[in-house]
Backbone as CSV, one residue per row, in Angstrom:
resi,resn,N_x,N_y,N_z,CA_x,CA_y,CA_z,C_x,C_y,C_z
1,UNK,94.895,106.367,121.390,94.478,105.061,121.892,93.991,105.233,123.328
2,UNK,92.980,104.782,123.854,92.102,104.666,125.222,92.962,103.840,125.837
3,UNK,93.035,104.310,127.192,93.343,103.200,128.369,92.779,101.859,128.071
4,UNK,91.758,101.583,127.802,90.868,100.578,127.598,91.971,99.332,126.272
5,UNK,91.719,99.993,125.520,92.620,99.965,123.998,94.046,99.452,124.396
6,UNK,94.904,100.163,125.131,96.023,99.520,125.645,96.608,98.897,126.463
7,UNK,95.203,98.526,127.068,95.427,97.194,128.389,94.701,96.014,127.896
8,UNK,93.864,96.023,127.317,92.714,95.167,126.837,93.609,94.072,126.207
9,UNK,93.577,92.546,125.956,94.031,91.920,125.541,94.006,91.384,123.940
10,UNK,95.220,91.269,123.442,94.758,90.800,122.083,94.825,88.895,122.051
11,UNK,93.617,88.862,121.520,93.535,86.948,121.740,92.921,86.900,120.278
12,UNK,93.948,86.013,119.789,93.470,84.948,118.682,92.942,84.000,119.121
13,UNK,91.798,83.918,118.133,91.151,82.714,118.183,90.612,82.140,117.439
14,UNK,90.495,80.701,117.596,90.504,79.743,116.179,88.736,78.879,116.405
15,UNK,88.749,78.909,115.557,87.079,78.513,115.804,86.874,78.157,114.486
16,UNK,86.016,77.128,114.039,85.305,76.712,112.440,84.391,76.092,113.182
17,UNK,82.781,76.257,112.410,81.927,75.381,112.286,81.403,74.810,110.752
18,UNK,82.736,74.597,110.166,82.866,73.590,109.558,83.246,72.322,109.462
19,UNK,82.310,71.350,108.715,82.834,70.108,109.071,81.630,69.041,109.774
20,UNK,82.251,67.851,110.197,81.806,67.340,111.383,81.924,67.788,112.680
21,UNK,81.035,67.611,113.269,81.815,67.846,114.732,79.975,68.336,115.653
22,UNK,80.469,69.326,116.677,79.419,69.356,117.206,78.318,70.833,117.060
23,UNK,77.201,70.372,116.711,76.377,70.935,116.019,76.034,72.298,116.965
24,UNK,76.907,72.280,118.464,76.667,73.621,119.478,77.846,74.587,119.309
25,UNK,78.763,74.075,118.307,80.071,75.207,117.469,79.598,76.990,117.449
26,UNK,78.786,77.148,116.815,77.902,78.483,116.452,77.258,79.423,117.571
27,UNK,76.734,78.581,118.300,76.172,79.292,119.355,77.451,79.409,120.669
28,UNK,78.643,78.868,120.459,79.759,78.778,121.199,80.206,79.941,120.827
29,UNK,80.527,79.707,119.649,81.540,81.393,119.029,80.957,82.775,119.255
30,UNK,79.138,82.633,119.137,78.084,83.875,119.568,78.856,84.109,120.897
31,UNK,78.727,83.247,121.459,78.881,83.070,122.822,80.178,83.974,123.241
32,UNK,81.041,83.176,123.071,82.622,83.790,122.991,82.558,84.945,123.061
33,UNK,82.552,85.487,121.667,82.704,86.398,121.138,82.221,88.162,121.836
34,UNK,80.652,87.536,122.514,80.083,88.564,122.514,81.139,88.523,124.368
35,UNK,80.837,87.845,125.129,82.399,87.685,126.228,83.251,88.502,126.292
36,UNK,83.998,88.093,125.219,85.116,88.579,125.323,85.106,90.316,124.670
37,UNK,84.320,90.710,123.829,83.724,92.000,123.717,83.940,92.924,124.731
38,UNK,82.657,92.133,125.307,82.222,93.166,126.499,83.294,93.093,127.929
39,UNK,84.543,92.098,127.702,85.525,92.803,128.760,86.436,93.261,128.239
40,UNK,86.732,93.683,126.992,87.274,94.719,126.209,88.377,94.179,125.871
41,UNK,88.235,92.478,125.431,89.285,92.074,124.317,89.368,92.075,123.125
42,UNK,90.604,92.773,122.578,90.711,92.367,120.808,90.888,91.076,120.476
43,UNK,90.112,90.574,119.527,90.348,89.338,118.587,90.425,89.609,117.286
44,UNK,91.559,88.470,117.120,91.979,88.508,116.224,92.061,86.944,115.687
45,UNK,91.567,86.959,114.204,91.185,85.799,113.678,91.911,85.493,112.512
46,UNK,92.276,84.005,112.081,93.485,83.542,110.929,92.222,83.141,110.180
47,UNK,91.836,83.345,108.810,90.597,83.312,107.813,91.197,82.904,107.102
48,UNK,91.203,80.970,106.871,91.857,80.601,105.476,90.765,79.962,104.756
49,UNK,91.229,79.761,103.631,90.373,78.160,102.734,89.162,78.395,103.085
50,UNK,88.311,79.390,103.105,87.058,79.569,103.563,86.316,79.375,104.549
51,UNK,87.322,79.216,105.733,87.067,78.972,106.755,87.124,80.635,107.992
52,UNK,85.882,81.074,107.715,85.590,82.211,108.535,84.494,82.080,109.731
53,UNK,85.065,82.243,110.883,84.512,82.130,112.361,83.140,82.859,112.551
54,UNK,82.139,83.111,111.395,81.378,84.312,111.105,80.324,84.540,112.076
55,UNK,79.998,83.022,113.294,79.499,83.763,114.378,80.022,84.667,115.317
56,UNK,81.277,83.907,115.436,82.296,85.049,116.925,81.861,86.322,116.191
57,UNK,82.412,85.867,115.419,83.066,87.807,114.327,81.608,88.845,114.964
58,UNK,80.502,88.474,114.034,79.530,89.323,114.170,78.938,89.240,115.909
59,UNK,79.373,88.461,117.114,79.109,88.283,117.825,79.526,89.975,118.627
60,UNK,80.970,89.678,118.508,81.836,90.636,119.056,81.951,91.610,118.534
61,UNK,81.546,92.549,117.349,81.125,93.507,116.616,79.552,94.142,117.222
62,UNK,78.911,92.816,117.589,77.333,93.570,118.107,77.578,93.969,119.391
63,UNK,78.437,93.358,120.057,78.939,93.679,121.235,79.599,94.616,121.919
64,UNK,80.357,94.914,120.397,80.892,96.120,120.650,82.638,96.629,120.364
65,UNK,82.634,95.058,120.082,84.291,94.411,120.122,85.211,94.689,118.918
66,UNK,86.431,94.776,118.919,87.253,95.062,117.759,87.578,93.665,117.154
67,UNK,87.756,93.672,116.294,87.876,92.338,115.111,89.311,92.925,113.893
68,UNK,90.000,92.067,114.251,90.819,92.059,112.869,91.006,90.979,112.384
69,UNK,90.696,90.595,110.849,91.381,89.410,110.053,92.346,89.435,109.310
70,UNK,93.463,88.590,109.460,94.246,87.529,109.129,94.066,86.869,107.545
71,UNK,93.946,87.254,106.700,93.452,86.096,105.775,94.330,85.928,104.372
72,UNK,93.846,84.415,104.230,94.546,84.527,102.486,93.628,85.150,101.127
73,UNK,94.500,85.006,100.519,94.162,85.722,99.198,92.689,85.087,98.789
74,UNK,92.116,83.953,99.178,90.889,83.748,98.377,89.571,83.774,99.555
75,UNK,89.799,84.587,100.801,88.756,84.815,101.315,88.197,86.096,100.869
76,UNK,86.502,85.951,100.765,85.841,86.967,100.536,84.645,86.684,101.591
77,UNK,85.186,87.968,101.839,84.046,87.976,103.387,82.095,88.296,103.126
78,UNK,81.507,87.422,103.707,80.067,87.806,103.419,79.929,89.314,104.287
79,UNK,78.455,89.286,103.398,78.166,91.052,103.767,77.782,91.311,104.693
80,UNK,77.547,90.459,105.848,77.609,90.661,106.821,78.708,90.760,107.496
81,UNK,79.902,90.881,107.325,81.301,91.195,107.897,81.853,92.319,107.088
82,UNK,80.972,92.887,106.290,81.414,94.477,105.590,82.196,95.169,106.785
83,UNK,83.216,96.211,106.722,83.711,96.940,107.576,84.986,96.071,108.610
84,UNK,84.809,94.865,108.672,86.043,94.215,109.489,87.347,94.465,108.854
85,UNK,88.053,94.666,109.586,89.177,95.211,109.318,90.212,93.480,108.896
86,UNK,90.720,93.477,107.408,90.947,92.238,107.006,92.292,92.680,106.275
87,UNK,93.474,92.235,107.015,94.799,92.239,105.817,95.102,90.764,105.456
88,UNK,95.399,90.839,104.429,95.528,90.124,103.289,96.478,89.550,102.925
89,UNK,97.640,88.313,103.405,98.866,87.811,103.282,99.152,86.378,102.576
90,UNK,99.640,86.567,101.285,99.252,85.429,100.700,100.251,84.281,100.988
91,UNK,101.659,84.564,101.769,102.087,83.756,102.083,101.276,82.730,103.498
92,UNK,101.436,81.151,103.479,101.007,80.720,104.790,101.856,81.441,106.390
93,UNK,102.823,81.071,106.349,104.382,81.092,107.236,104.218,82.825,108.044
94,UNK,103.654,83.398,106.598,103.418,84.673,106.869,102.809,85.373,107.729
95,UNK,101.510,84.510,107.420,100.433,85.045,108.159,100.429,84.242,109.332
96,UNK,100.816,83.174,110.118,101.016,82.675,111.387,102.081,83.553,111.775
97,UNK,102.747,84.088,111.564,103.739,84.984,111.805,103.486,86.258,112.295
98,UNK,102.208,86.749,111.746,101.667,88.230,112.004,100.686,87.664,113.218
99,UNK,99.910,86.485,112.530,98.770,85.922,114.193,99.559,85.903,115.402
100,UNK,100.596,85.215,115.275,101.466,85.184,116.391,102.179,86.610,116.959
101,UNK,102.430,87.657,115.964,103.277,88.872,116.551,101.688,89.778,117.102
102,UNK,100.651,89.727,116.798,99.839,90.715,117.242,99.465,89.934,118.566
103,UNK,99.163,88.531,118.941,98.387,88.021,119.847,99.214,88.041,121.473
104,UNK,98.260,88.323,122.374,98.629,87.732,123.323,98.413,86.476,124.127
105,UNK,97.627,85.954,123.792,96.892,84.802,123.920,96.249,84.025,123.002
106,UNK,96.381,82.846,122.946,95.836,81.870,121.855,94.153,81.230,122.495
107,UNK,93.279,80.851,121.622,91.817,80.642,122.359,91.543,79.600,121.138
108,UNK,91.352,78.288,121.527,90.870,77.521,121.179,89.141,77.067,121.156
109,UNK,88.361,77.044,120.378,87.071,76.502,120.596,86.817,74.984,119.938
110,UNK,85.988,74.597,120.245,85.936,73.095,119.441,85.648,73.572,118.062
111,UNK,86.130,72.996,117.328,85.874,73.408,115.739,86.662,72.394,114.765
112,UNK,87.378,72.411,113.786,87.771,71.385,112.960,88.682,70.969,112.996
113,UNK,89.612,70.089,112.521,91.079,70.124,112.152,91.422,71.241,111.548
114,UNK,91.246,72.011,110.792,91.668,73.255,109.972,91.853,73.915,111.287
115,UNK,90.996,74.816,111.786,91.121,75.216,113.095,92.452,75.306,114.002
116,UNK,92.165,73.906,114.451,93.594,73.538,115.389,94.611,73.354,114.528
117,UNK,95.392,72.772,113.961,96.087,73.019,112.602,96.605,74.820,112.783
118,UNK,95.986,75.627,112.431,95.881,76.974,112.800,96.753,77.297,113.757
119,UNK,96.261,76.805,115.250,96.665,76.930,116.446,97.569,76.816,116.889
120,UNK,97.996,75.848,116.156,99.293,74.913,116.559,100.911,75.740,115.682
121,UNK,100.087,76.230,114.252,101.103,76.536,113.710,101.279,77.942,114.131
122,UNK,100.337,78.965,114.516,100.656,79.725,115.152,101.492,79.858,116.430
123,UNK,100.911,79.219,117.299,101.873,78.706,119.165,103.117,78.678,118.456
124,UNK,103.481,77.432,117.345,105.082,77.098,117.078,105.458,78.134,116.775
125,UNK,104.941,79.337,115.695,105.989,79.980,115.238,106.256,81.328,116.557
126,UNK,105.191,81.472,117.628,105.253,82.137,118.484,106.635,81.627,119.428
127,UNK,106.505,80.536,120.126,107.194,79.978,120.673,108.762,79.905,119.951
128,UNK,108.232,79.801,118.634,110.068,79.859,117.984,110.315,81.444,117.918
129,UNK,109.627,82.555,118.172,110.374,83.498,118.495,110.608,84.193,119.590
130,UNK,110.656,83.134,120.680,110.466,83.707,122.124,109.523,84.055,122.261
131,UNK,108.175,84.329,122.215,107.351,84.522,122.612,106.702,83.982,123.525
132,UNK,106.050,84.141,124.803,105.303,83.163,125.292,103.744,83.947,125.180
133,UNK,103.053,82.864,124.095,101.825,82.936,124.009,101.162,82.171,124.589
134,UNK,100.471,82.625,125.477,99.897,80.830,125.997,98.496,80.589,125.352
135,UNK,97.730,78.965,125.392,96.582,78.814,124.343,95.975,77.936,125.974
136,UNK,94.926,78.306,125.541,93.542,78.184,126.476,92.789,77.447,125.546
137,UNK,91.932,76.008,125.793,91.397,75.530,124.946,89.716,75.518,125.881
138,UNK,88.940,75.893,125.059,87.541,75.026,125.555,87.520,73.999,125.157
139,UNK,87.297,72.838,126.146,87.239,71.631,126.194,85.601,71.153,126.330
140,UNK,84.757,71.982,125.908,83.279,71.303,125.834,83.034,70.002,125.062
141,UNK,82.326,69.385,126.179,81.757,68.086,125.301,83.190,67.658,124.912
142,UNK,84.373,67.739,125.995,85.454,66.834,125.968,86.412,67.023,124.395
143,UNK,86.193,68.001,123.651,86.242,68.564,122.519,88.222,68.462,122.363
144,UNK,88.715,68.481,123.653,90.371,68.680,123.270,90.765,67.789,124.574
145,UNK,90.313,66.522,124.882,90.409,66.026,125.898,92.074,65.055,125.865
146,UNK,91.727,64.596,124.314,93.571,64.113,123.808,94.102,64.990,124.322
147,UNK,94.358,66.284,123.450,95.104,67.485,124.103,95.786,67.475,125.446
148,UNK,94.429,67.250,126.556,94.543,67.475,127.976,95.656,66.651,128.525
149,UNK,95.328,65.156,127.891,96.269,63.769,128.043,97.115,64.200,127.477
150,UNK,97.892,64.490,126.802,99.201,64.748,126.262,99.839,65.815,126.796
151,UNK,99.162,67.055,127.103,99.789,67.681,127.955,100.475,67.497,129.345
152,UNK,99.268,66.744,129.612,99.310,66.321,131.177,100.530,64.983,131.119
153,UNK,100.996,64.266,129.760,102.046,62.939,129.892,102.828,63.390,129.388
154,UNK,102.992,64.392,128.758,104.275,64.824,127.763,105.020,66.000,127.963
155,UNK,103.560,67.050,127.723,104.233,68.812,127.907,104.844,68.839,129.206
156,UNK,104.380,68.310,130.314,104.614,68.352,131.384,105.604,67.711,132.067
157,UNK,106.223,66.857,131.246,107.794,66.384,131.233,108.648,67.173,130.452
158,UNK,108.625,67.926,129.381,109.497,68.648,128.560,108.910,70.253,128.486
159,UNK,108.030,70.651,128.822,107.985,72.094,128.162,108.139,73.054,130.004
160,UNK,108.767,73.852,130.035,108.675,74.196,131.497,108.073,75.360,131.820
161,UNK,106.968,75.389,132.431,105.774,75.951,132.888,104.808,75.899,132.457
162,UNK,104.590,74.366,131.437,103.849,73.972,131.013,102.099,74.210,130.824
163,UNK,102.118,74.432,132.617,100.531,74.994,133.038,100.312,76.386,132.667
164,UNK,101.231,77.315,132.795,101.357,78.119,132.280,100.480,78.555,130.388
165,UNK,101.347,77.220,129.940,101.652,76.989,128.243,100.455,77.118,127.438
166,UNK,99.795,75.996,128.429,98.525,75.579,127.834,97.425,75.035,129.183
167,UNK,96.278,75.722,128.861,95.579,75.025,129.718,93.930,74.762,129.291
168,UNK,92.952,74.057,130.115,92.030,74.133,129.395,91.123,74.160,130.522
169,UNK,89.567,74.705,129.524,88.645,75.998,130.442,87.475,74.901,129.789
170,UNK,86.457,74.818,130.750,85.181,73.913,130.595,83.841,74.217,130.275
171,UNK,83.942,76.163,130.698,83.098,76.622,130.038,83.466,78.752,129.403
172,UNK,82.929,79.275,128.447,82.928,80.257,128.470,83.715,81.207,129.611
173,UNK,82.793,81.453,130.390,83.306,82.106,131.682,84.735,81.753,131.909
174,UNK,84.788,80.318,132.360,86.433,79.730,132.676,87.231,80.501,131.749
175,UNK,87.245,80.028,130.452,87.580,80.509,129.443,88.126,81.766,129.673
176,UNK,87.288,82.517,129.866,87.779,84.118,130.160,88.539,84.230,131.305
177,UNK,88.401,83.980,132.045,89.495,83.756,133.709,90.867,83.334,133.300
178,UNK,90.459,82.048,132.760,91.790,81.854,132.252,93.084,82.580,131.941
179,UNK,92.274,83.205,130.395,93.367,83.921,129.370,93.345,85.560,130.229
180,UNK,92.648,85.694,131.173,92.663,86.977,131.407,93.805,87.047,132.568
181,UNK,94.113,86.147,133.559,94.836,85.791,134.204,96.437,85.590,133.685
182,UNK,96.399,84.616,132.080,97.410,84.595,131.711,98.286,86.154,131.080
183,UNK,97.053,86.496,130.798,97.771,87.623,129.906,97.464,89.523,130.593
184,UNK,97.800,89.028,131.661,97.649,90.442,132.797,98.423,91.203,132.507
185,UNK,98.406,92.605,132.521,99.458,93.546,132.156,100.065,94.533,133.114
């Protein structure tokens, strides 16, 4: 394993451009993806119900980036994601369990309910094993702005170091400052 390899951060991240929502999803995850690549983070992605992040993925692969999936038993990856490295856990509980033991950081993009759903059940089962993972949300186009409010009226009365916990990034770049800050080695 490279120096590079064992400092480099592992960040899950949850992303769908499925659905409703906002039609700049795709060119976000390109975006991301190719980012976080080129400062030599692993991502790592939860692939359920046919819900595969397939811009990040190939973003951060052209880039240069390592990719592992997460997935259940009925994803089949298009051929353009030939070669990604994909284990296969057909329990749910399971596989938030493995997202959570490989990650060091959680990365939110605007994307669906499925998505966050994801996020959330990952953080919990992190957090229920001592872990502190913290989740970084892009908040584009106000995308997790509830979030922000609830953190800011709630987490921040009960969870302690809350800012720490969770925070949220306005663009790409931020984004990366962020989780790179949180998850220093």
């Amino acid at each position: 394993m490279s120096d590079l390899a064992a400092t480099a951060p592992v960040l899950a991240v949850f992303a769908s451009d499925k659905g409703p929502g906002d039609a700049e999803r795709a060119s976000l995850m390109s975006q991301t993806g190719t980012y976080f690549a080129r400062r030599g983070a692993r991502i790592v992605c939860l692939v359920e119900q046919g819900v595969i992040p397939v811009p990040l993925i190939t973003a951060a692969r052209a880039a240069g980036g390592a990719v592992q999936l997460i997935a259940d038993a009925s994803i089949v990856l298009p051929s353009a994601l030939a070669g990604v490295a994909m284990e296969v856990i057909a329990d749910r509980a399971e596989r938030l369990a493995r997202v959570a033991g490989l990650a060091d950081a959680l990365v939110a993009l605007p994307g669906s309910l499925a998505s966050v759903s994801s996020l959330f059940g990952v953080w919990t089962v992190a957090r229920g094993s001592g872990r502190n993972c913290p989740v970084v949300m892009l908040n584009r186009h106000k995308a997790y702005e509830v979030m922000r409010g609830y953190a800011a009226d709630v987490l921040s009365h009960g969870l302690s170091g809350h800012d720490k916990a969770v925070q949220f990034a306005d663009s790409v770049e931020d984004l990366w400052s962020r989780v790179s800050r949180l998850v220093e080695r």
